[in-house]
C-alpha positions, 0 to 999 in steps of 0.5 A: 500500500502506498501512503501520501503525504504533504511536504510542507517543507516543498509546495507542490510535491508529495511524498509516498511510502512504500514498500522500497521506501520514501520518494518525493512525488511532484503533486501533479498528474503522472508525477509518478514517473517524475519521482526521486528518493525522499531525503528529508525529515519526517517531521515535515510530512502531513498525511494527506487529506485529498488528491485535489484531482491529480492523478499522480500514475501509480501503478496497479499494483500498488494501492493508494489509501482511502483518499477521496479524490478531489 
């Protein structure tokens, strides 16, 4: 299962985790390609509320949490 969440520390990235660890997500449709190893803190990490639309391309095989979409 893949977990989101808001990196308040950078606007407009999310981070997700999961089983391989923490990437750092552009917050924008097919942002899944675009995603590189997160490196940061956790204390900057708030679970994310809603996807505000955005389609982020993850694959099938990986779940998403119970995230209404926007």
């Amino acid at each position: 299962m893949v977990k989101l969440y808001e990196y308040t520390s950078q606007p407009r990235f999310w981070v997700a985790h999961d089983e391989d660890g923490y990437w750092l997500v552009p917050a924008r449709n097919g942002g899944w390609e675009d995603r590189s190893p997160f490196v940061g803190h956790v204390t900057s990490l708030r679970e994310l509320a809603d996807l505000d639309g955005i389609e982020l391309g993850i694959p099938d095989g990986a779940s998403t949490p119970d995230v209404a979409p926007g």
